[in-house]
C-alpha positions as CSV (number, residue, x, y, z in Angstrom):
1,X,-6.1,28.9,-17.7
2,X,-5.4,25.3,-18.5
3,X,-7.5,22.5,-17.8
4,X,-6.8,18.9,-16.2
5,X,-6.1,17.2,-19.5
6,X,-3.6,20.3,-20.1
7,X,-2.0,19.4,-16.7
8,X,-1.7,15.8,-16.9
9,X,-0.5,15.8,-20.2
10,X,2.6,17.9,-18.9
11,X,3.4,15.9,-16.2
12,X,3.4,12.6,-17.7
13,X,7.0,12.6,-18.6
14,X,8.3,9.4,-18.2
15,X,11.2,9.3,-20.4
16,X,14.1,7.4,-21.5
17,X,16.0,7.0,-18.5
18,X,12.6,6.6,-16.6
19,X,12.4,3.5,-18.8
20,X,16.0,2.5,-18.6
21,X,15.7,2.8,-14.3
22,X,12.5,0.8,-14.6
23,X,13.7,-2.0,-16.7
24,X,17.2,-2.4,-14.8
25,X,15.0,-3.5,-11.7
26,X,13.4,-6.7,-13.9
27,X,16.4,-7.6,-15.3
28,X,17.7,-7.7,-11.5
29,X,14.8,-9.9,-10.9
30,X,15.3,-11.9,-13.6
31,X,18.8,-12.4,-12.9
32,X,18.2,-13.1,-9.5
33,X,16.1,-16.2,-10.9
34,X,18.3,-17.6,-13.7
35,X,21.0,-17.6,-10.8
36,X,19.2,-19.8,-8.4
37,X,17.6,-22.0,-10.8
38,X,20.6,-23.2,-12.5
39,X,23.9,-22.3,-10.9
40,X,23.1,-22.4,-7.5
41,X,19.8,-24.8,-8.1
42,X,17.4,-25.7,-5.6
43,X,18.0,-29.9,-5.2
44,X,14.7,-30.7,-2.9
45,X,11.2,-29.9,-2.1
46,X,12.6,-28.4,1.4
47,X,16.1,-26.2,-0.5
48,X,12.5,-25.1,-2.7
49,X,10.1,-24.5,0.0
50,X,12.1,-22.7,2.6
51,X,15.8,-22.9,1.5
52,X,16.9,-25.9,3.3
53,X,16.1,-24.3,6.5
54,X,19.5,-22.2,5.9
55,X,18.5,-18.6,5.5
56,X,20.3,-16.2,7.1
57,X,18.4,-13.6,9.3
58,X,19.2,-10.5,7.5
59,X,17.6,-11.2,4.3
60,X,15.1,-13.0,5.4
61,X,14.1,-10.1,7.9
62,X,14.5,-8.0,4.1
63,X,11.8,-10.6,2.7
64,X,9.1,-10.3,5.6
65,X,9.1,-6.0,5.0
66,X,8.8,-6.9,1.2
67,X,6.5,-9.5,1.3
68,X,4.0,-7.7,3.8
69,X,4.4,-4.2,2.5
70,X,2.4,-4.1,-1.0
71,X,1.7,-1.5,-3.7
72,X,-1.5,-1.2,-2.1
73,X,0.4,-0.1,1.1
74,X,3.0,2.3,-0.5
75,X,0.1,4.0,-2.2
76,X,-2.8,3.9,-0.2
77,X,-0.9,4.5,3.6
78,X,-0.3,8.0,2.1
79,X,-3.5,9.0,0.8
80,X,-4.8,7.7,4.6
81,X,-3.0,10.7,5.9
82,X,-3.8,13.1,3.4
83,X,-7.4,12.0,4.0
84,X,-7.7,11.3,7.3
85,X,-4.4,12.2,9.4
86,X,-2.3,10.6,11.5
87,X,-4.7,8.2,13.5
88,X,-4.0,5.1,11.6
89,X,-0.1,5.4,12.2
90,X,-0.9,4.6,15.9
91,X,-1.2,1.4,14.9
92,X,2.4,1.0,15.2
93,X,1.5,0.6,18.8
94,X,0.1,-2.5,17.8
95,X,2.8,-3.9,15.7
96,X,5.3,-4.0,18.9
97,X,2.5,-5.3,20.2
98,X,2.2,-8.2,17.5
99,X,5.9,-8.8,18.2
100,X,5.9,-9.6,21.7
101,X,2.8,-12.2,21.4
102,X,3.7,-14.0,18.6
103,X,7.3,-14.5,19.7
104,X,6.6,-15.8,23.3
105,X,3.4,-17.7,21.6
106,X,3.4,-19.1,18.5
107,X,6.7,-19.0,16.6
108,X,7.9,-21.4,19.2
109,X,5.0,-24.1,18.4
110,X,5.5,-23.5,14.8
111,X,9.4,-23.4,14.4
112,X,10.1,-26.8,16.5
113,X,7.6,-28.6,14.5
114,X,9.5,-28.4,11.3
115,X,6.9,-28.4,9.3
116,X,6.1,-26.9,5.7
117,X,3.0,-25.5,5.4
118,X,1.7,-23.8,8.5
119,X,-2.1,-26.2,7.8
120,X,-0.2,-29.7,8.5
121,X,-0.4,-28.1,12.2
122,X,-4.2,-28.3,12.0
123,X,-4.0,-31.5,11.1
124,X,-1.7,-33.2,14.4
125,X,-3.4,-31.2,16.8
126,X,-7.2,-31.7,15.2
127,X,-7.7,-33.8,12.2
128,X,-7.5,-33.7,8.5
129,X,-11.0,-31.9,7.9
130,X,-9.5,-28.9,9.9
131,X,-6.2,-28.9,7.8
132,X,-8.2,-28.9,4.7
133,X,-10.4,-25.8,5.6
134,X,-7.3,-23.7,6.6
135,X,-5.7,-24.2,3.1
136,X,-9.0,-23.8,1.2
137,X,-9.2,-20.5,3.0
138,X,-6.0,-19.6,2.5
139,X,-6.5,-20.4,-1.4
140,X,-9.3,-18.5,-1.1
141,X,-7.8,-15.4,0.2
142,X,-4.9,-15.4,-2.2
143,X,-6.5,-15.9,-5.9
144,X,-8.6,-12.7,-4.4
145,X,-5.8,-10.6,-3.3
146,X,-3.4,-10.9,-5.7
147,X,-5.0,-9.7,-9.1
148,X,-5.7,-6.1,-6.7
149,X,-1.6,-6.3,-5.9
150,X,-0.8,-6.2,-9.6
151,X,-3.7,-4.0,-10.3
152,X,-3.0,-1.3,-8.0
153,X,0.4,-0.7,-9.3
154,X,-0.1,-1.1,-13.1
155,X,-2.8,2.0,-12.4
156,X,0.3,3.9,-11.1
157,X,2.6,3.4,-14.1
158,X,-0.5,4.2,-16.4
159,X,-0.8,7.3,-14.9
160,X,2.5,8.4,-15.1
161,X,3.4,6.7,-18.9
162,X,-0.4,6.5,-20.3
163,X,0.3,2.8,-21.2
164,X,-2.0,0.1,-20.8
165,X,-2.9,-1.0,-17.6
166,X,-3.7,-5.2,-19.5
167,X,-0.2,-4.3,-21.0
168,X,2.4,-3.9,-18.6
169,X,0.6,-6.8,-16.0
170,X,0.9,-9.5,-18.4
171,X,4.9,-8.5,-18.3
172,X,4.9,-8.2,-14.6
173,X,3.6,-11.8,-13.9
174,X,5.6,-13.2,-16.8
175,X,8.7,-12.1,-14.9
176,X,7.4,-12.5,-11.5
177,X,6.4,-16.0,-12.4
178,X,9.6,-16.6,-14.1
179,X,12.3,-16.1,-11.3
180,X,9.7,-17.8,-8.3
181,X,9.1,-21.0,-10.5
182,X,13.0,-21.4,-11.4
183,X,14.6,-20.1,-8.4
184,X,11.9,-21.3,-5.3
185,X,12.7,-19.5,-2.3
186,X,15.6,-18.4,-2.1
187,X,14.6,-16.3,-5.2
188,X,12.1,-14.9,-3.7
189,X,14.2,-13.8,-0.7
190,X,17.0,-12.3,-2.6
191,X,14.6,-10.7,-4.9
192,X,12.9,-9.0,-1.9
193,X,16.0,-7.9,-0.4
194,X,16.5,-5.8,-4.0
195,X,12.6,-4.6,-3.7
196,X,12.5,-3.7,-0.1
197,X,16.1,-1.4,-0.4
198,X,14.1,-0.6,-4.4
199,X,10.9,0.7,-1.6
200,X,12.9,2.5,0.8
201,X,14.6,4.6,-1.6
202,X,11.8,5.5,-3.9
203,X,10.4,6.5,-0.6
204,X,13.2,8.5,0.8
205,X,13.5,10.4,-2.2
206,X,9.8,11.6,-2.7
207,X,10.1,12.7,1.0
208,X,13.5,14.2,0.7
209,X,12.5,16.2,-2.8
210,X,9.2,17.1,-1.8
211,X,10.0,18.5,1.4
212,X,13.1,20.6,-0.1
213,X,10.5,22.2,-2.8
214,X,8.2,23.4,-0.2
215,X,10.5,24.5,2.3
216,X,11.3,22.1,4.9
217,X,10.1,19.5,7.0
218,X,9.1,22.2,9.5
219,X,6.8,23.9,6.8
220,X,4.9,20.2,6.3
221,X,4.3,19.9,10.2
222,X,3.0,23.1,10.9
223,X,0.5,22.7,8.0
224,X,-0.6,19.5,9.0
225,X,-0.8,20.7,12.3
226,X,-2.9,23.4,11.2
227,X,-5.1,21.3,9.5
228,X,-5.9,18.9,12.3
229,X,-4.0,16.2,10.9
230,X,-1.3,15.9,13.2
231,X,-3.6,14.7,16.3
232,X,-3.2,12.9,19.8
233,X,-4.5,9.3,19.7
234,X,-8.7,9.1,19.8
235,X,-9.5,7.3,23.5
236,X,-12.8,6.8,22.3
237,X,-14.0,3.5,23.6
238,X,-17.1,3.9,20.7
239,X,-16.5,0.8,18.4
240,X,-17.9,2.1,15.8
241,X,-15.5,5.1,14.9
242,X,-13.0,4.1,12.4
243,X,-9.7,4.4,14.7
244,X,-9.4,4.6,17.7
245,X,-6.2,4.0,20.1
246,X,-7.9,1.1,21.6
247,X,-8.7,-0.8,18.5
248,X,-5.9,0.2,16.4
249,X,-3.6,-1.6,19.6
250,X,-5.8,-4.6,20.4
251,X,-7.8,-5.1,16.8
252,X,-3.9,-4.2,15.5
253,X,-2.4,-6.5,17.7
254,X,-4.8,-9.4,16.5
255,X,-4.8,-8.6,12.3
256,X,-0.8,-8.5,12.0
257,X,-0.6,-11.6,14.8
258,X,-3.1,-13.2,12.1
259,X,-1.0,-12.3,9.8
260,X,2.4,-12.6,10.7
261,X,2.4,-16.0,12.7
262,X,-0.5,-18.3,10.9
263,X,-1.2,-17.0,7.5
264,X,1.5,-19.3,5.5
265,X,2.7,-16.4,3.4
266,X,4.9,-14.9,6.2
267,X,5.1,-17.9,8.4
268,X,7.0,-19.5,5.6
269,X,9.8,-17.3,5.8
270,X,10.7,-17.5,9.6
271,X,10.4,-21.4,9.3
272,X,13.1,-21.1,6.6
273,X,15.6,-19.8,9.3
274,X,17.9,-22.2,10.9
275,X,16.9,-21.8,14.9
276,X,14.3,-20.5,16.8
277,X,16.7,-17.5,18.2
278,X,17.3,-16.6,14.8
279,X,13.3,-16.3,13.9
280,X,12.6,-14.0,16.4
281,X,15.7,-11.7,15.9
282,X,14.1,-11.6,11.9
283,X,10.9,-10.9,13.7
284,X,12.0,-8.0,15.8
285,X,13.8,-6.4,12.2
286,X,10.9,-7.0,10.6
287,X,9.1,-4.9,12.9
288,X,11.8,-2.5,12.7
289,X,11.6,-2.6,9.0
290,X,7.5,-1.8,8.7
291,X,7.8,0.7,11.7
292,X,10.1,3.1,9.5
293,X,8.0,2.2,6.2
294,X,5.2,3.1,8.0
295,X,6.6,6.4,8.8
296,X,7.8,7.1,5.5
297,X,4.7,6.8,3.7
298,X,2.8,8.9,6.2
299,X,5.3,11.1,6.5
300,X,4.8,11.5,2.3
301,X,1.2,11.7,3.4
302,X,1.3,15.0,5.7
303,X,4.0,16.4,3.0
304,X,1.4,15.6,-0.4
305,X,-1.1,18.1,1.7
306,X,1.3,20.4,2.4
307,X,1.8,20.5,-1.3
308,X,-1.7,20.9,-2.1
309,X,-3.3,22.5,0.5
310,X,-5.0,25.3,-1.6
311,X,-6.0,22.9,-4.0
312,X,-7.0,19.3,-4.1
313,X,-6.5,17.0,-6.3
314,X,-8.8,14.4,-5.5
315,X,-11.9,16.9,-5.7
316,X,-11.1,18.3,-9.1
317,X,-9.9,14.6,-10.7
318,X,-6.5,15.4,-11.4
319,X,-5.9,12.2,-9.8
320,X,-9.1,9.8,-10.0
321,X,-8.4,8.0,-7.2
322,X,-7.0,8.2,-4.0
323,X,-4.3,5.4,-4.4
324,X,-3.1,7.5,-7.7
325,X,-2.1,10.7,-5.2
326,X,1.5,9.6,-4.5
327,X,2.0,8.8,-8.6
328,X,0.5,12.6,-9.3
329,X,2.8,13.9,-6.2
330,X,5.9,11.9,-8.2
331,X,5.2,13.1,-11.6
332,X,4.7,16.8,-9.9
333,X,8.0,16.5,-7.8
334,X,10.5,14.5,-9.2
335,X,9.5,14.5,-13.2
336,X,12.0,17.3,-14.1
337,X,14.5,14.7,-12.7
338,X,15.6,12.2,-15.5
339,X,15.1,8.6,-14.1
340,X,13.7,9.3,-10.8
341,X,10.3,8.7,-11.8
342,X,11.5,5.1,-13.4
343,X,13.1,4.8,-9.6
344,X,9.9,5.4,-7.9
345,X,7.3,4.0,-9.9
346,X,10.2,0.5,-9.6
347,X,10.1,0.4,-6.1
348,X,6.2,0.2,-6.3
349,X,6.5,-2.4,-8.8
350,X,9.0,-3.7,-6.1
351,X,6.1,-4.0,-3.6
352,X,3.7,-5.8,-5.9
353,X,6.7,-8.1,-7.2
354,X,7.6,-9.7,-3.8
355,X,3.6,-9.5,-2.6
356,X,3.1,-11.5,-5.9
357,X,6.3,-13.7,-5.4
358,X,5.8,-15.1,-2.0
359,X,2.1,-15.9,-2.3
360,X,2.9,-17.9,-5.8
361,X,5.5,-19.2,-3.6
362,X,3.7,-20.2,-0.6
363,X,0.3,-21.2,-3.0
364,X,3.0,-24.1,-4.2
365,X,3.7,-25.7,-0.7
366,X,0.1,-25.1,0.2
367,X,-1.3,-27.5,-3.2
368,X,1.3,-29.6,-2.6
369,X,1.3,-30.5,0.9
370,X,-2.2,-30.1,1.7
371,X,-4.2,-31.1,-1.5
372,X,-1.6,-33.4,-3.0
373,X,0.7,-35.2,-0.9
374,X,-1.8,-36.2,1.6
375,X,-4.3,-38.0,-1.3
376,X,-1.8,-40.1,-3.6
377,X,-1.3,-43.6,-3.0
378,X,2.7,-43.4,-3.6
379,X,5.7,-41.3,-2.3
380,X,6.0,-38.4,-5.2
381,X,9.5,-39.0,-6.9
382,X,11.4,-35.5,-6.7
383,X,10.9,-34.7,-10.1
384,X,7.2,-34.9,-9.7
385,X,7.2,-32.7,-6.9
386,X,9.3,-30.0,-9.3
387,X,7.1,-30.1,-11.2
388,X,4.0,-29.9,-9.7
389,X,5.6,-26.9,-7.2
390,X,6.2,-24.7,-10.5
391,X,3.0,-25.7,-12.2
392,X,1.3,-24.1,-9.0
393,X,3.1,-21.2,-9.7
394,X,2.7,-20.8,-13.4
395,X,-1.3,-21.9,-12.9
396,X,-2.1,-19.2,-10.3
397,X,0.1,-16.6,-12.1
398,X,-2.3,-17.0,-14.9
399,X,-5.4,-16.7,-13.1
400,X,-4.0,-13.6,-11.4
401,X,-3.1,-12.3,-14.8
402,X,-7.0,-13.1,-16.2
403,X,-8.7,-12.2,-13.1
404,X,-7.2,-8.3,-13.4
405,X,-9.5,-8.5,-16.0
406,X,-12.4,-8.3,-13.7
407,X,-11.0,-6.6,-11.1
408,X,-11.2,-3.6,-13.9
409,X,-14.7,-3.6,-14.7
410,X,-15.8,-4.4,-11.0
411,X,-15.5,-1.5,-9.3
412,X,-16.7,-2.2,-5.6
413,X,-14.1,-5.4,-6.2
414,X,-11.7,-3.6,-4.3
415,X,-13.8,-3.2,-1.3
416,X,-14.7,-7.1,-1.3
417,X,-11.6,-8.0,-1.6
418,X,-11.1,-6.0,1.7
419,X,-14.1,-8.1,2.7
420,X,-13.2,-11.6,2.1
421,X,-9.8,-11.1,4.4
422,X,-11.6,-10.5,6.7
423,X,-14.1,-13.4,6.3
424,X,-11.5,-15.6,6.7
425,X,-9.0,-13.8,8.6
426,X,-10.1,-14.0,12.0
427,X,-12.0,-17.5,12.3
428,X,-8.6,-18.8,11.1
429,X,-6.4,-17.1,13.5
430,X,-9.4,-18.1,16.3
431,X,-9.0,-22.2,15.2
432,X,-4.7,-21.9,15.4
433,X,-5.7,-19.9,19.0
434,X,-7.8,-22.5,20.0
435,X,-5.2,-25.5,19.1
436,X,-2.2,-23.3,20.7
437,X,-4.2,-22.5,24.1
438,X,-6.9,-25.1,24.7
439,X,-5.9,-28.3,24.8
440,X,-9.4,-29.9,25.6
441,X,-11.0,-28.2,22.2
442,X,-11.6,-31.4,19.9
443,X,-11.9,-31.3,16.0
444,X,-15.6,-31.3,16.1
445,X,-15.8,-28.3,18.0
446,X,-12.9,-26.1,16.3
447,X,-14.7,-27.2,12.8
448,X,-18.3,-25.6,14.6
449,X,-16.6,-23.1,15.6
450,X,-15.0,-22.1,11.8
451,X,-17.2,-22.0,10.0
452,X,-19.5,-20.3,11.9
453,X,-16.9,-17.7,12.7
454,X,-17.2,-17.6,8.6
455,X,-20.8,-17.0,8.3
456,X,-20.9,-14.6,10.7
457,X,-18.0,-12.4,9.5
458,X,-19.4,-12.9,5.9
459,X,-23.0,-11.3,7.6
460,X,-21.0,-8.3,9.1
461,X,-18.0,-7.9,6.4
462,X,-20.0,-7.5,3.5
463,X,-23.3,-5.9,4.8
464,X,-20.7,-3.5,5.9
465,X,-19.0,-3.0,2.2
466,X,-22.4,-3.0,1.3
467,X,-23.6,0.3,3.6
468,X,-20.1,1.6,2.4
469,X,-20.9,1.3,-1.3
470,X,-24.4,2.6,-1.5
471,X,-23.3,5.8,0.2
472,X,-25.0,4.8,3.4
473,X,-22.0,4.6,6.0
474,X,-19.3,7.6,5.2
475,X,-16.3,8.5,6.9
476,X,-15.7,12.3,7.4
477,X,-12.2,13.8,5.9
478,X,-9.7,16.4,7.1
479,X,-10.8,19.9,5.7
480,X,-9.7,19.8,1.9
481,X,-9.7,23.0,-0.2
482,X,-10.3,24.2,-3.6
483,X,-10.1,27.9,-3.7
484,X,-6.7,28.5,-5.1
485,X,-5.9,26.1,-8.3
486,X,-4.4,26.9,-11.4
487,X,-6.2,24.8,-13.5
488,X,-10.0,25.3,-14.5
489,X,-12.1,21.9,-13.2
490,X,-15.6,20.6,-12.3
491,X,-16.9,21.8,-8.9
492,X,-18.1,18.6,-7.4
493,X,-20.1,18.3,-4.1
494,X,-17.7,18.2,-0.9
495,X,-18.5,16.2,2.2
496,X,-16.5,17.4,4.7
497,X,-19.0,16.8,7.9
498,X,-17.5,17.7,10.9
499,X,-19.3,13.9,12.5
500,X,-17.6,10.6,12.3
501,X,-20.8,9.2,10.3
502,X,-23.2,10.8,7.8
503,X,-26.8,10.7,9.5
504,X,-28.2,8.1,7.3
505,X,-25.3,5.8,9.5
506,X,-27.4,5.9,12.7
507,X,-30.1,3.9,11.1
508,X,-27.4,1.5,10.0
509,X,-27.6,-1.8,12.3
510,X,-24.2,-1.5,15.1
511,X,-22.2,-4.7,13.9
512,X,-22.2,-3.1,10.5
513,X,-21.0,0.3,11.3
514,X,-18.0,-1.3,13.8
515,X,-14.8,-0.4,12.4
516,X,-12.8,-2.7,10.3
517,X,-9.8,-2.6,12.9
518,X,-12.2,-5.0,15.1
519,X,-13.0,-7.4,12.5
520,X,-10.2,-10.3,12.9
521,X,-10.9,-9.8,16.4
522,X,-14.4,-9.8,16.2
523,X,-14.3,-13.5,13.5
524,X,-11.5,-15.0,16.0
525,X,-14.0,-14.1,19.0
526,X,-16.9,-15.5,17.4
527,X,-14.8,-19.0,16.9
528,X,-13.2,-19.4,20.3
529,X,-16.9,-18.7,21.8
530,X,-18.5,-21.3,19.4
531,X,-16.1,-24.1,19.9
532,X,-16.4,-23.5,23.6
533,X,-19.8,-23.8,23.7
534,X,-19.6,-26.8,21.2
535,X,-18.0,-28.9,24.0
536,X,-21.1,-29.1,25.3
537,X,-22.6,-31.4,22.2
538,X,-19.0,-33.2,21.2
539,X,-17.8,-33.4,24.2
540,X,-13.6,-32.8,25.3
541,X,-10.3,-33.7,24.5
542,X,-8.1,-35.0,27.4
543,X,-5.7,-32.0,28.0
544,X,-2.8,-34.7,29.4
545,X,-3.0,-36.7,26.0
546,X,-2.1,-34.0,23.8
547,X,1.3,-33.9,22.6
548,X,2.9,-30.6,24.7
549,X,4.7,-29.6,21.4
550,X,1.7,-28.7,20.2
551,X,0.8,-26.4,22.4
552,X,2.1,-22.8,23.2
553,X,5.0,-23.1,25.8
554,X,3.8,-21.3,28.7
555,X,1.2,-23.4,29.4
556,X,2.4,-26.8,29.3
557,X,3.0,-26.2,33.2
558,X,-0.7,-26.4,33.7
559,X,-0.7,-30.2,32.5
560,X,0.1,-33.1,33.8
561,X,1.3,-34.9,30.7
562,X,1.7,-38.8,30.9
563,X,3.3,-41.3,29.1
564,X,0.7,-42.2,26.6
565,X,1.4,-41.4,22.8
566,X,-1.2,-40.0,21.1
567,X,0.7,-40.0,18.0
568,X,-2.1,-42.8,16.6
569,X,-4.5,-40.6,15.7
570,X,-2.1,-38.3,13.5
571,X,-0.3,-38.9,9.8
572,X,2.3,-41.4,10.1
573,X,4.2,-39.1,7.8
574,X,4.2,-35.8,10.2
575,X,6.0,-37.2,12.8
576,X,6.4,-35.0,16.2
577,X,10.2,-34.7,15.8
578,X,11.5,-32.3,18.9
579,X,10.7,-33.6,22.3
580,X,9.5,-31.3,24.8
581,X,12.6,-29.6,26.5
582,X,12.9,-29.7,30.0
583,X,13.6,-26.0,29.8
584,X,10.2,-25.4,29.0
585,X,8.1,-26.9,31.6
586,X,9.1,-24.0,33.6
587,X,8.0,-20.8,31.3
């Protein structure tokens, strides 16, 4: 009987025209870049920022299902359902959910305001100190989440080749860095549109391949079905039990609103688009586009069990982790294929590439417009602003590049990572909310209100990683079994309790065992109540002196807005450039 080593070393064959299907998708990349950085060259900060405001819907829809969809998604949405089941994919509820809120909401604030970074809002309807915090946040968020999105990949092609993990991310950035410093964001875009069709196809043909080899899609539903994986949605109204219907709609609803409609990353792209009509038709394809990724991957999810239902590989090692499953399920299924490992293992470098590409992107308009423009004396010529815009992204490439370093040899990294999105996720999202809705919330009291909506989800978020990491608060799997491998292993302990919580959790203090579908939420909750109360002490805006533009359309009806310009108190240089529409009184 062979052991794992045996095993492994069999199915890593990643060969020539692995390589040659692997490489064609950089040179794409790259190609993509030289084109729009010297034949079809970006001439102005806004042609770099957003396109000139002349991207059509289609790719730009393309860009938003890159852009949000990582590596980290690809591979860890599947091992979900192999772990768990099908709960998390009623989050989908959620997502149609996100689609109707932020187009009747926010995009309209947003998109008539024609502004670049999605902070400068902060700043006309607050002050300057609240525009500041949203980008430092932001930074925050990104130079932590982007060394895991190259990570997480590069540990997939090391897996399947045995190369270097610190080898092939150095090559990755390079390139990545290359065609979004040259090419600005219509690279990005175009690149995006290569990655997400790159995604859908690597995805297609796992799922096509692997359910052929086992007999069927009908074979993978009936053994997920006997397994207890395919499952009604939980009604539970317990907060505390990992997903439930309740907080996968309304905590779902909230984390991709977050996400989607304030976070600058994905904002960027609908602001690039020519009219508002246009946005939301990219909205509702984007939507389309993550719904039927979504599926895909746990579709690949119920078929990798079906696969290795008698014997799992995550309890004898073959794969070490649960994000490699899908690579090990690749090598397994498609490795007697020549290329179609190179094909798959591309489209999750696809993921990580236009991740990587539009947060290097939107990093550059961030610096610039909130921690540059608005603290030098003189108008920047347009070759300063070139050049600072790609120093951004050659900078924070770098650190990206060094900071995999850590990422490596930090272990619970992963899980703080997880941790500080949602320390800043949700009293960020609560301060836009708070602009958008509440027109008598001042500066003073959205400020109160942020950062302690900061402190308090740092408390929660990381006490909680903490319980998770010491072995304190565990999650109970689907039934997982051993009994029938062909390969001799190590017989570790299983866990498979039949509870939501081990019974060391009860002892765990509540807030720190609610589930992380509830934590946006629960920061954004937490800042809306704060500010609230902080009226009290700094007293209120008038609600008729705020510019209506600023606010979310269906309410401007409740106000009785005058004649008075408030424009004073704002930057000279943002000015309020689309009037209130008669139109829009009424909604």
């Amino acid at each position: 009987m062979q052991n794992i080593e045996q095993v492994l070393g069999e199915l890593q064959r990643f060969a020539w025209p692995d390589y040659v299907a692997f490489v064609a998708m950089f040179l794409l990349c790259i190609g993509i870049g030289i084109y729009f950085g010297f034949m079809n060259k970006s001439v102005s900060e806004d042609d770099y920022m957003l396109g000139g405001r002349k991207m059509l819907v289609i790719p730009i829809a393309f860009s938003l299902v890159a852009s949000f969809v990582s590596g980290i998604t690809l591979l860890g949405l599947p091992s979900e359902v192999y772990s768990y089941g099908i709960q998390y994919l009623y989050v989908a509820s959620g997502v149609i959910g996100m689609a109707v809120v932020m187009g009747i909401f926010y995009l309209p604030v947003f998109h008539d305001l024609n502004i670049t970074s999605t902070y400068e809002y902060l700043e006309i309807r607050f002050d300057r100190r609240l525009r500041l915090y949203g980008s430092f946040m932001f930074a925050i968020m990104n130079v932590a989440y982007l060394p895991i999105v190259i990570y997480v990949p590069a540990l997939a092609f090391n897996q399947v080749t045995g190369i270097g993990v610190h080898t092939i991310t150095p090559i990755v950035s390079i390139i990545c860095v290359f065609y979004t410093s040259l090419g600005g964001l219509k690279a990005v875009v175009w690149t995006d549109v290569v990655q997400a069709v790159s995604m859908v196809g690597a995805l297609l043909l796992v799922a096509i391949k692997g359910s052929m080899d086992i007999g069927g899609a009908g074979v993978v539903l009936e053994r997920a079905w006997d397994s207890g994986r395919l499952e009604a949605p939980d009604l539970s109204i317990d907060p505390t039990v990992r997903h439930t219907f309740w907080c996968l709609f309304f905590g779902g609803i909230v984390y991709w609103t977050q996400t989607n409609a304030v976070s600058q990353n994905m904002i960027q792209r609908y602001l690039a688009l020519p009219t508002l009509a246009d946005a939301r038709k990219a909205l509702c394809i984007f939507c389309a586009g993550v719904l039927i990724l979504m599926a895909l991957c746990g579709y690949n999810g119920l078929l990798i069990y079906a696969t290795y239902q008698t014997c799992d590989p995550i309890t004898t090692k073959l794969a070490k982790a649960r994000d490699q499953l899908l690579p090990l399920f690749v090598m397994d299924t498609l490795g007697e294929m020549p290329g179609m490992t190179g094909l798959f293992i591309a489209g999750v470098f696809s993921a990580a590439l236009s991740s990587l590409s539009t947060c290097l992107n939107s990093m550059s308009a961030v610096v610039l417009e909130d921690f540059v423009k608005p603290y030098v004396k003189k108008p920047l010529s347009s070759a300063s602003i070139n050049w600072i815009m790609r120093l951004v992204v050659v900078g924070v490439g770098t650190l990206c590049v060094c900071l995999v370093y850590v990422v490596e040899h930090m272990g619970t990294v992963l899980q703080l990572t997880m941790s500080l999105e949602a320390i800043t996720n949700g009293p960020l999202f609560g301060i836009f909310t708070l602009g958008l809705f509440l027109p008598w919330i001042n500066g003073n009291s959205a400020l109160l209100g942020g950062i302690t909506g900061v402190i308090a989800m740092s408390w929660v978020s990381l006490n909680a990683q903490w319980a998770i990491a010491s072995g304190a608060l565990k999650y109970s799997t689907k039934p997982l079994n051993v009994m029938q491998c062909d390969y001799s292993f190590e017989l570790t302990t299983l866990a498979n309790s039949t509870a939501h919580l081990s019974a060391s959790a009860e002892d765990i203090f509540p807030l720190y065992r609610m589930s992380y579908m509830w934590y946006t939420t629960f920061g954004a909750s937490i800042t809306i109540i704060v500010a609230l109360l902080g009226t009290l002490v700094f007293g209120k805006n008038n609600p008729n002196k705020v510019d209506p533009v600023l606010l979310t359309p269906c309410i401007r009806k409740f106000f009785n807005f005058g004649s008075d310009k408030p424009m004073d108190a704002y930057k000279p240089d943002i000015p309020l450039q689309h009037k209130l529409r008669p139109d829009e009184v009424a909604l």
